[in-house]
N, C-alpha and C positions, 0 to 999 in steps of 0.2 A: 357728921357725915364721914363716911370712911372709903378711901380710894384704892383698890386692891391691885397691882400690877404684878404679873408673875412674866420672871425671866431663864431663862431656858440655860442650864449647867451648861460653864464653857468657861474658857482659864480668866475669864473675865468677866463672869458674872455679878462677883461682888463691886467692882468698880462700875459697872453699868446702874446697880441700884443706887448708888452714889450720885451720878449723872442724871440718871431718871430725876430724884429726888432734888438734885441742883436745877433741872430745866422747869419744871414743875415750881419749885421757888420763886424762880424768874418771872414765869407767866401770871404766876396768882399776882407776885409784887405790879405787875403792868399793867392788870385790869380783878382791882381787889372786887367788884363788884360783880365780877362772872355775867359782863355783860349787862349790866343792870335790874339782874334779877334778883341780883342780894343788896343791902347795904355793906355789908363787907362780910368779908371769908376772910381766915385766919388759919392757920397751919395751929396743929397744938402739937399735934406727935408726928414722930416717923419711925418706923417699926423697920429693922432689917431682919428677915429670918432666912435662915441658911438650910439646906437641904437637910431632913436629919440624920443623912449618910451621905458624908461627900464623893465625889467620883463615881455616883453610881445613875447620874441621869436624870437625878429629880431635879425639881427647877425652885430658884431662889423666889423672894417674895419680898416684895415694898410693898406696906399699907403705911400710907399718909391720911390722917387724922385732919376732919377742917371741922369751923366751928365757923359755922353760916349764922349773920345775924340779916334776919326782915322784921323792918320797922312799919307798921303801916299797908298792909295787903288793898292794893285798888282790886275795884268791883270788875 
């Protein structure tokens, strides 16, 4: 499963996808089970991609990579 977040060109954009990507950490680590509708979620990738002209208004991009395991589907 892959999580797409776009963040909008500003002197601080790169460091925001950092943050995103640290809060998101956090959260998966607090409830690996997404509520108990997985047996666990896992992070595998994180992707940062940078506008492909900087200064010109296009917006940064965080895709976070998970790897959802379901053991056992009830009826």
């Amino acid at each position: 499963m892959a999580i797409s977040f776009s963040i909008p060109e500003t002197a601080d954009s790169e460091l925001s996808c950092y943050a995103y990507a640290n809060a998101f950490s956090i959260v998966l680590g607090e409830d690996i089970t997404l509520g108990g509708v997985a047996d666990s979620a896992v992070i595998t990738n994180k992707k940062y991609v940078p506008p492909k002209k900087l200064n010109c208004g296009m917006e940064w991009e965080l895709i976070i990579t998970l790897r959802v395991t379901v053991e056992g589907m009830s009826k």
